[in-house]
C-alpha positions as CSV (number, residue, x, y, z in Angstrom):
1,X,-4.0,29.1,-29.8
2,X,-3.8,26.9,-26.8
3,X,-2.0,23.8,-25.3
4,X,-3.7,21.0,-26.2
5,X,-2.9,18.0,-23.4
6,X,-0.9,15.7,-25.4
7,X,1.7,18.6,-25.6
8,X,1.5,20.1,-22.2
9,X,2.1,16.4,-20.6
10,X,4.7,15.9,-23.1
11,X,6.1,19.5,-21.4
12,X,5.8,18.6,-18.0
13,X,7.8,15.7,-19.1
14,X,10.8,16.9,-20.2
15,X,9.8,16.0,-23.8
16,X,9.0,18.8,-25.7
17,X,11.3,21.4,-27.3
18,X,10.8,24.8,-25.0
19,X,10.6,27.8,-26.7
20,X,12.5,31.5,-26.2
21,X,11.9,33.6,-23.5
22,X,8.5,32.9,-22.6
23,X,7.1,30.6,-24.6
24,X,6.7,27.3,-23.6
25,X,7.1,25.7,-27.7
26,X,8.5,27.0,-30.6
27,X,5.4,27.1,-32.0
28,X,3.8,29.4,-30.1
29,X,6.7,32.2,-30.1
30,X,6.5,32.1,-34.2
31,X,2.5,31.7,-34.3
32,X,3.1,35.2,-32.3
33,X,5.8,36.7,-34.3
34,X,3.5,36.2,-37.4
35,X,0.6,37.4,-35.8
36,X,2.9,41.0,-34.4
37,X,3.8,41.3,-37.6
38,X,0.6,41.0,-39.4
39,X,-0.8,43.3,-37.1
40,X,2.0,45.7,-37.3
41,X,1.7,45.9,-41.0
42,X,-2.3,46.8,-40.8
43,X,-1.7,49.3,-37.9
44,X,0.9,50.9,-40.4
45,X,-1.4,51.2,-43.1
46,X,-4.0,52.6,-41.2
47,X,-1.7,55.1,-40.4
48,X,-1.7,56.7,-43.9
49,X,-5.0,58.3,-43.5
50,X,-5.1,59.3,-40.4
51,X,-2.4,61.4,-40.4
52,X,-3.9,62.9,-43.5
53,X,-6.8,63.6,-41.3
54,X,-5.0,64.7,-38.3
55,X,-2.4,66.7,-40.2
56,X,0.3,65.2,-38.7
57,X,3.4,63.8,-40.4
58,X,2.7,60.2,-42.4
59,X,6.2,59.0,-40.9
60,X,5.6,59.1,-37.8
61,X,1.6,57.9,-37.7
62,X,3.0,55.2,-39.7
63,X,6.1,54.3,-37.2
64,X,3.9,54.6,-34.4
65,X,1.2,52.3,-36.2
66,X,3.7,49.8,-36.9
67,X,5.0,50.2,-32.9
68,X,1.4,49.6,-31.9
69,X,0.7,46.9,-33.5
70,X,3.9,44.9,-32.8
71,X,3.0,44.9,-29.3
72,X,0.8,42.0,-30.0
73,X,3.8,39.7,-29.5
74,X,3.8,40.2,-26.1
75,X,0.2,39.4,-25.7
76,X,0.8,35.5,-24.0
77,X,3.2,37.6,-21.2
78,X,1.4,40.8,-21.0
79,X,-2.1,40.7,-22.1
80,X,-3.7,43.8,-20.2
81,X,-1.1,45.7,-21.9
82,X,-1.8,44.6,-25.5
83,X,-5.7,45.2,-24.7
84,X,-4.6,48.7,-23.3
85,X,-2.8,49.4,-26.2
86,X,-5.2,48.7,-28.3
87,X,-8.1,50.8,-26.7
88,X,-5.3,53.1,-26.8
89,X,-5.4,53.8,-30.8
90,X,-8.9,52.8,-31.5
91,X,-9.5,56.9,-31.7
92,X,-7.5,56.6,-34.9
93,X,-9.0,53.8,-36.4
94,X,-6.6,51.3,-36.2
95,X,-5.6,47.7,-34.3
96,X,-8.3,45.7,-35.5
97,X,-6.3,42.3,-35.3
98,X,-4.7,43.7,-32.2
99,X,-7.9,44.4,-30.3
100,X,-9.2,41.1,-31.6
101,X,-6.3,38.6,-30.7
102,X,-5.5,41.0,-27.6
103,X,-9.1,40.2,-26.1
104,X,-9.2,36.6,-27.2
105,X,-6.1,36.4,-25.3
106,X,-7.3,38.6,-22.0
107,X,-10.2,36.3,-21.5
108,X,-8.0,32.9,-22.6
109,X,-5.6,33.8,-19.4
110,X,-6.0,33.5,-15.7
111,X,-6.7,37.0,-15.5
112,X,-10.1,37.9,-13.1
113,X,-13.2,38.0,-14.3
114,X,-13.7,41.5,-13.5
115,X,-10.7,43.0,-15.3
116,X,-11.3,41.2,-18.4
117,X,-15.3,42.7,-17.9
118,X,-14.2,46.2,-17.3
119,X,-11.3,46.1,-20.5
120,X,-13.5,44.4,-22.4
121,X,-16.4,46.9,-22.0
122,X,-14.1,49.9,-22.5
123,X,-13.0,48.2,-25.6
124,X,-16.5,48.0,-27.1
125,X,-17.1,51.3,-25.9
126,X,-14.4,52.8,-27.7
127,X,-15.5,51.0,-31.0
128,X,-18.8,52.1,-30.5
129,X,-18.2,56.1,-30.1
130,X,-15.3,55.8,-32.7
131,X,-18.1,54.3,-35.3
132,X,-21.2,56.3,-34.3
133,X,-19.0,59.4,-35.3
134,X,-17.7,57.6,-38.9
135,X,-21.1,56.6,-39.4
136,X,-22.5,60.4,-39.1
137,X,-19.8,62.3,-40.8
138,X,-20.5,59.5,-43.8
139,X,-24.0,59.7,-43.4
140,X,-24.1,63.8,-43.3
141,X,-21.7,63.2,-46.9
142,X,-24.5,61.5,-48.6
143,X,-24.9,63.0,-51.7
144,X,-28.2,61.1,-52.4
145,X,-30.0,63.2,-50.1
146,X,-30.7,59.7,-47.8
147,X,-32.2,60.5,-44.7
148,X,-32.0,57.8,-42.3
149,X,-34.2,57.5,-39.3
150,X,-32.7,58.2,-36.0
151,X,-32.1,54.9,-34.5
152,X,-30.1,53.9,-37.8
153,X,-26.6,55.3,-36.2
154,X,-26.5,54.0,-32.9
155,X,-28.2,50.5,-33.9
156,X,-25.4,50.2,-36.3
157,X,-22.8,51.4,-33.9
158,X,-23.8,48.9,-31.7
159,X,-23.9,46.0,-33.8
160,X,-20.6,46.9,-34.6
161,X,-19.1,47.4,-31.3
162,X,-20.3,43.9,-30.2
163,X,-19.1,42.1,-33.1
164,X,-16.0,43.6,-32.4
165,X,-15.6,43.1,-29.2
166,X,-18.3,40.0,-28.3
167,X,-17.3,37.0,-30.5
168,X,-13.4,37.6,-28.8
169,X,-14.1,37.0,-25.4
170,X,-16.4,34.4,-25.7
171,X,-14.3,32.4,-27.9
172,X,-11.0,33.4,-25.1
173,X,-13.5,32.3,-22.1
174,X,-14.5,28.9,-23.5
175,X,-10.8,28.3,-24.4
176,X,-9.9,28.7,-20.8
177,X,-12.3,27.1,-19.3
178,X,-11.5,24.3,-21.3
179,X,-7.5,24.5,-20.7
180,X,-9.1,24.3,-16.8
181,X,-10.9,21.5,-16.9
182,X,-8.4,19.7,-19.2
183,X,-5.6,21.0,-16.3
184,X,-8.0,19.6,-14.0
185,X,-8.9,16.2,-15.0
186,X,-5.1,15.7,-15.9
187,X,-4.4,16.4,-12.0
188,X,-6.9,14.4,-11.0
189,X,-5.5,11.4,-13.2
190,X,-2.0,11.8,-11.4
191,X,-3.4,12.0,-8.3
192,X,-5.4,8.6,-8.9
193,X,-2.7,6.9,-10.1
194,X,-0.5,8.2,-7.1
195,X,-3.1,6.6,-4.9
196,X,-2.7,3.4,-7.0
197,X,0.8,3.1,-6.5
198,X,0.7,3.8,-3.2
199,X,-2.5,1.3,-2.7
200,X,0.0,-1.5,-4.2
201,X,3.0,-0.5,-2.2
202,X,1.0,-0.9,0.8
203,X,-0.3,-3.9,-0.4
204,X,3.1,-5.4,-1.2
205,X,4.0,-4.2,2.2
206,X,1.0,-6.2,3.8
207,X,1.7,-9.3,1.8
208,X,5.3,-9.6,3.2
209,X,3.6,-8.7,6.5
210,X,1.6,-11.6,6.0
211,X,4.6,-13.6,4.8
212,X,6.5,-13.0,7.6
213,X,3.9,-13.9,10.2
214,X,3.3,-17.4,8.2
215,X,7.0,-17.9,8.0
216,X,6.8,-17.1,11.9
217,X,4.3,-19.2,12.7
218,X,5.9,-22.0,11.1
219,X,8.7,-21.8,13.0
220,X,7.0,-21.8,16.2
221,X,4.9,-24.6,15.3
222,X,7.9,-26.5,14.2
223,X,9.8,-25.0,17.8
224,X,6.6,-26.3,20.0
225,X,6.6,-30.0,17.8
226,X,9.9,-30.4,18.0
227,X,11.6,-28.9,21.3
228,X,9.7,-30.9,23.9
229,X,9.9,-34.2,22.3
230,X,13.5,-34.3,21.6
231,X,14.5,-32.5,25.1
232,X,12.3,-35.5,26.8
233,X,14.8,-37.8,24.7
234,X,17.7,-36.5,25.6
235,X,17.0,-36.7,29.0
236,X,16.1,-40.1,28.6
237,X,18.9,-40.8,26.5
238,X,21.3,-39.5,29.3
239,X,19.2,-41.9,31.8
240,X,19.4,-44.9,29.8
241,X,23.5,-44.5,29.4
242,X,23.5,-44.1,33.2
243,X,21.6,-47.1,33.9
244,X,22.7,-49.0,30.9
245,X,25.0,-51.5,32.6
246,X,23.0,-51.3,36.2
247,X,19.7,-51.8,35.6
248,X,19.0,-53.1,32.1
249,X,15.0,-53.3,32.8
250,X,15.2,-49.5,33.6
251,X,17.1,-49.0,30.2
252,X,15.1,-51.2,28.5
253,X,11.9,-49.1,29.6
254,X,14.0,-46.0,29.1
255,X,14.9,-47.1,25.5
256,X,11.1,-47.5,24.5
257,X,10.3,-44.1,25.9
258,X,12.8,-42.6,23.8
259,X,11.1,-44.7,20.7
260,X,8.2,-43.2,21.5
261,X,8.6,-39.6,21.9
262,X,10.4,-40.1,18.7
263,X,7.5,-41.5,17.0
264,X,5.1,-38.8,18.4
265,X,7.3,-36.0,17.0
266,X,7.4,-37.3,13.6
267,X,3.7,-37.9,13.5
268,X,3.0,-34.2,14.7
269,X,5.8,-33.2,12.2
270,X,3.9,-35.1,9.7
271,X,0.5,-33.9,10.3
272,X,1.8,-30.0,9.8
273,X,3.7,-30.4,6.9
274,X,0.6,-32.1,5.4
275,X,-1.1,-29.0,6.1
276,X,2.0,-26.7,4.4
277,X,1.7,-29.6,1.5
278,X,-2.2,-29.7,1.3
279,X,-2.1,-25.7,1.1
280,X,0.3,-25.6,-1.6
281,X,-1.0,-28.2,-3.9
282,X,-4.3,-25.6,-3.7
283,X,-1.8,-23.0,-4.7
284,X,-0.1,-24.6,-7.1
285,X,-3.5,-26.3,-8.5
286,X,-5.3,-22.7,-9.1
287,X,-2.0,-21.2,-11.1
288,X,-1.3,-22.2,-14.6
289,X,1.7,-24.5,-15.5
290,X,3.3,-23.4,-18.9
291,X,3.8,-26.4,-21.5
292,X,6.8,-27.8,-21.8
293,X,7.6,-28.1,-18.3
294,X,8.6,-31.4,-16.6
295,X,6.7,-32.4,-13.0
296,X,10.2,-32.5,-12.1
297,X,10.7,-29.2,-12.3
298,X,7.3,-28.4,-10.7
299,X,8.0,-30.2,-8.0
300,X,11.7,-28.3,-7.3
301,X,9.5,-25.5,-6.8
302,X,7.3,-26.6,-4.0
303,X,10.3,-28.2,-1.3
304,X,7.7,-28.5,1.3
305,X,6.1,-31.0,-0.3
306,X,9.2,-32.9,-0.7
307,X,9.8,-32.6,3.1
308,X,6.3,-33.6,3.8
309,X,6.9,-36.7,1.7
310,X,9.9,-37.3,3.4
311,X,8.5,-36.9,7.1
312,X,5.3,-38.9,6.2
313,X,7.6,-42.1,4.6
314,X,9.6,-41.7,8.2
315,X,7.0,-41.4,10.5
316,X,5.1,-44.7,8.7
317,X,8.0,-46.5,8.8
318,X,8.7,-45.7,12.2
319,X,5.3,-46.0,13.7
320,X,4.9,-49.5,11.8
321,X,8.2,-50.8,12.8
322,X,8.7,-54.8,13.4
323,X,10.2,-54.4,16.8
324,X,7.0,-53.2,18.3
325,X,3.8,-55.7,19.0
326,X,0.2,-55.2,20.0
327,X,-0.1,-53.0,23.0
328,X,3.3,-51.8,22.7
329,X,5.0,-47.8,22.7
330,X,4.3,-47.5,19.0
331,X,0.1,-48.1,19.5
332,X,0.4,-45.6,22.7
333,X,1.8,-42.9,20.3
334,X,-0.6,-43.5,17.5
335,X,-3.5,-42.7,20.5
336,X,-1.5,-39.7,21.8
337,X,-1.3,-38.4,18.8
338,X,-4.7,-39.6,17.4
339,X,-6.6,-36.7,19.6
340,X,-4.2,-34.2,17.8
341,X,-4.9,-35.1,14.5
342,X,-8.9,-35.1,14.8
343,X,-8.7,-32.0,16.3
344,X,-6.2,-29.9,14.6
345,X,-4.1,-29.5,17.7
346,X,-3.2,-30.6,20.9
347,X,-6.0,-29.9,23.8
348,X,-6.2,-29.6,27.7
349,X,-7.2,-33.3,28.0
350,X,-3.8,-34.2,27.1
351,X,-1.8,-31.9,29.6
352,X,-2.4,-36.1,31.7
353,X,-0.2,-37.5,29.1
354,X,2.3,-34.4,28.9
355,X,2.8,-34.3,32.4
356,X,3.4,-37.9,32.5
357,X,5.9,-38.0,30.0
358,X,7.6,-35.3,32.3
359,X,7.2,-37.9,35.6
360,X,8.8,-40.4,33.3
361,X,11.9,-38.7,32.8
362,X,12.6,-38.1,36.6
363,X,10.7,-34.7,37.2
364,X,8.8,-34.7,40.0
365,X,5.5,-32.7,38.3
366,X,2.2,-32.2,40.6
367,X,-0.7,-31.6,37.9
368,X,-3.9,-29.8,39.6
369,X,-6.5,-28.5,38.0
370,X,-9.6,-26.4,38.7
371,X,-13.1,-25.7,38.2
372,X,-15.4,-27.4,35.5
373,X,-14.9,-29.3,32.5
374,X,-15.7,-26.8,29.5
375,X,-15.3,-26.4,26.0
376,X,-12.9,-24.0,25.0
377,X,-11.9,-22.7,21.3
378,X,-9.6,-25.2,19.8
379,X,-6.5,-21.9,19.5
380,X,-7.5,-21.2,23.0
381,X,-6.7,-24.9,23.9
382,X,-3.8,-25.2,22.0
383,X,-2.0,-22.2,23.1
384,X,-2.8,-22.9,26.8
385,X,-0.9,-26.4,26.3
386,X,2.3,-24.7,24.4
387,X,2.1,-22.9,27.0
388,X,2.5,-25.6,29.6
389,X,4.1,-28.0,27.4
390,X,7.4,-25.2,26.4
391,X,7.6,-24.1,30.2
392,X,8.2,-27.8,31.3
393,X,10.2,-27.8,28.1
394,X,12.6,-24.9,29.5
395,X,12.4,-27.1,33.1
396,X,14.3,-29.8,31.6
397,X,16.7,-27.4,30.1
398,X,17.4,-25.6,32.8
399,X,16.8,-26.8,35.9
400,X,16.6,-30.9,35.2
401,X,15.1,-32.1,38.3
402,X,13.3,-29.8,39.9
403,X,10.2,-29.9,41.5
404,X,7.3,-28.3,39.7
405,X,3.5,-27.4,39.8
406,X,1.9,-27.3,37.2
407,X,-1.7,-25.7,37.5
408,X,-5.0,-25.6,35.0
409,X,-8.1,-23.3,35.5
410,X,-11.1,-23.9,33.4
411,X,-13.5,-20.5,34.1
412,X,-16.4,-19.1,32.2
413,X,-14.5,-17.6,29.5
414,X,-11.5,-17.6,29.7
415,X,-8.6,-20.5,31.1
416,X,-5.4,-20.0,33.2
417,X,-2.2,-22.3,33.5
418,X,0.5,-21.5,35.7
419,X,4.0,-23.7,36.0
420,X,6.0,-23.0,38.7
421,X,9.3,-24.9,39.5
422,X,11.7,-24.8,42.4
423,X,15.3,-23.8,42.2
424,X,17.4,-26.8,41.3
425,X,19.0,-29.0,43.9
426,X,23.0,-27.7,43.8
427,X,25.3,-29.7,42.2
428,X,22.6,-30.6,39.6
429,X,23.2,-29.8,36.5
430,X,21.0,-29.2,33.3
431,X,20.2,-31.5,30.5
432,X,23.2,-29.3,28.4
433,X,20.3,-28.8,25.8
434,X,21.0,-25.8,23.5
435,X,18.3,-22.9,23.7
436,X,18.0,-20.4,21.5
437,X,16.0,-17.8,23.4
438,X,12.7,-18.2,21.5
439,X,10.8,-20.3,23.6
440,X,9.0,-17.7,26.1
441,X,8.9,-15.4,22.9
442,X,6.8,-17.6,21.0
443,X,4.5,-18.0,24.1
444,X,4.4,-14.6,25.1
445,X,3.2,-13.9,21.2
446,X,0.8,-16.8,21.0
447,X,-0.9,-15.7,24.3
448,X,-0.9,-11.9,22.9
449,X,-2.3,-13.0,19.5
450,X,-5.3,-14.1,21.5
451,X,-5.8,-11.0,23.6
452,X,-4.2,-12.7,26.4
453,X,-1.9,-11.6,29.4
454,X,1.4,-13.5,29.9
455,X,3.9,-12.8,32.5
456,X,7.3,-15.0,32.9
457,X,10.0,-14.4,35.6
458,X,12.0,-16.0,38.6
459,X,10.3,-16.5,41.9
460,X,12.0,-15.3,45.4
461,X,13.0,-19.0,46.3
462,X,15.7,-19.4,43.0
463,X,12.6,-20.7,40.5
464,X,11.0,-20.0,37.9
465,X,7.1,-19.2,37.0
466,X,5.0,-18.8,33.6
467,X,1.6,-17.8,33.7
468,X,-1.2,-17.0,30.9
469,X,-4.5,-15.7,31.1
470,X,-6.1,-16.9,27.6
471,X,-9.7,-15.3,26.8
472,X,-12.3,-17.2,25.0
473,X,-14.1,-15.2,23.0
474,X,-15.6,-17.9,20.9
């Protein structure tokens, strides 16, 4: 008689045929039709006697029977009703299956404890006056001259009254505690797996996070390898076609510089994308390849690799060209960029050659630097020379030829840089360089990333100053 879980998910989902009116399946509204009917049929036959008994027409004990005990299909809307209606005619000795079912379905329902207690009680209590009195009219008609002891009656009547009235609610109690906990564990279930799918959207949501800050990170890394060494030889290349014709020793010296700037930028762009390429071989190694396909194919799938073939084959030829002898630009850039590769970055000892490399393409740079020599964490190094290196970077760009300071603290725990240029001499113009806004971004994040403080802006005299406080909290 009650929803088992199969059927109630299946309603809940849209899936199972609902019944008339009230019912919730079409089951139910003819398991209760049957059952009304049934129960109309016994109350009508028990109407036959007692109107024989009460001398009262046999039509209308038997209508009102019948009436009575058709009331039982309301008992899944209305059960107090049915269960009043059937204490109702248990004086005339009818509604058994109504006060059975009626009960079962009291205590089945949400109804409170206490009102299925106090109709359940008046139920049995009703039985058990209704058959002490049959009990000792029949026992009074004995025409055995039996003489039963006194406690024969009311132990009887008793008996009676709770096997009526017991086996009912008990049965409707444990049905509905059952439908509970069923109700329960199926919430509970949804509930889990709404937490699940809302675990994996956030986790989908944190891996494209993640995604995006690689994907960021490798453009700045590309931005810092890239912008400084091919704004250097641009300058140069505009100084070498000035002095082309003039001063050929100058361009000569020029030319090499270019060369070797060059050189450096595809051995730092060659070291990273070995990284990228390193990292996705480990990726690619730890998945499965299905049979069948070609290395080809495999090989479509992973373009960084291709690009870190490509820049390595470049940079080797490059570095190893003819033109260059012992001693010459292509050895100085395999020792600049030598530190950089043991280390996994540039460092502060190389903000010498940096500045240099600024000198050498007309800027007049003053390098000082404070304090002691320490040891920092290699990120804290290596953001404190992007930092230096992409401010001398936007010097070039934008105010070719202008005096700057550049300034280096080492203190106990953290280290400070500050570059500071003068406004440009007028009449001078910039390297024409494109920029594409992201360079004091990129800084301004790197510095934040390591709990840092960066501040960028134009001085009163027409310059410009970048600072950064980096922490070292290694």
């Amino acid at each position: 008689m009650t929803e088992t879980g199969e059927s109630v998910g299946a309603r809940d989902q849209g899936d199972a045929p609902r019944g008339p009116l009230w019912w919730t399946r079409r089951r139910s509204a003819v398991l209760d039709v049957v059952l009304a009917l049934a129960s109309g049929a016994e109350c009508a036959a028990q109407g036959v006697p007692f109107a024989r008994d009460a001398g009262v027409p046999v039509g209308l004990s038997v209508a009102l029977g019948a009436l009575a005990g058709l009331a039982l299909v309301l008992r899944r809307r209305w059960p107090i009703a049915v269960v009043l209606v059937a204490i109702a005619v248990t004086p005339a000795q009818m509604g058994f299956l109504l006060g059975t079912v009626g009960l079962y379905t009291l205590a089945a329902s949400e109804v409170p404890r206490r009102i299925i207690g106090l109709l359940a009680g008046m139920q049995g209590l009703g039985t058990l006056v209704v058959s002490a009195m049959e009990l000792q009219r029949n026992v009074g008609r004995d025409d055995y001259g039996y003489d039963p002891p006194a406690w024969f009656v009311p132990l009887v009547s008793v008996l009676m009254s709770l096997g009526v009235t017991a086996p009912p609610v008990l049965l409707g109690l444990y049905a509905g505690a059952r439908r509970r906990l069923v109700e329960s564990l199926r919430e509970r279930a949804d509930g889990l797996e709404r937490e699940l799918s809302l675990l994996a959207d956030r986790a989908e949501e944190r891996a494209e996070w993640a995604r995006n800050e690689e994907r960021t990170r490798i453009a700045r890394e590309m931005h810092d390898v890239v912008a400084h060494r091919v704004s250097l030889m641009v300058v140069h290349a505009a100084a070498l076609q000035a002095v082309a014709r003039k001063d050929p020793e100058k361009a000569s010296r020029n030319a090499a510089l270019i060369g070797d700037m060059g050189r450096q930028a595809l051995t730092e762009l060659r070291t990273m994308l070995g990284v990228l390429r390193a990292h996705e071989g480990k990726s690619a190694g730890s998945a499965q390849v299905p049979g069948g396909v070609s290395a080809g194919s495999v090989e479509s799938e992973r373009p960084l690799a291709r690009v870190a073939d490509v820049a390595e084959v470049a940079a080797a030829a490059v570095v190893r060209g003819p033109a260059e002898g012992p001693g010459g630009p292509a050895e100085s850039a395999e020792g600049l960029a030598g530190g950089s590769e043991e280390s996994g970055g540039p460092c502060l000892r190389e903000l010498d050659a940096l500045v240099g490399q600024s000198r050498a393409a007309g800027m007049p740079v003053e390098l000082s630097v404070e304090g002691e020599v320490r040891s920092y964490a290699r990120r804290v190094e290596q953001t404190a020379y992007r930092v230096v290196q992409e401010a001398l970077t936007n010097v070039h760009k934008h105010a070719a030829g202008a005096r700057t300071r550049v300034r280096l603290a080492r203190r106990a725990g953290e280290v400070a840089v500050l570059v500071e240029n003068e406004a440009p001499a007028e009449g001078v113009r910039g390297a024409g360089l494109p920029s594409g806004g992201n360079g004091l971004v990129g800084m301004r994040e790197r510095v934040a990333a390591l709990g840092g403080g960066f501040v960028s802006g134009p001085t009163e005299a027409g310059g410009f100053r970048v600072s950064a406080v980096i922490p070292d909290r290694g």
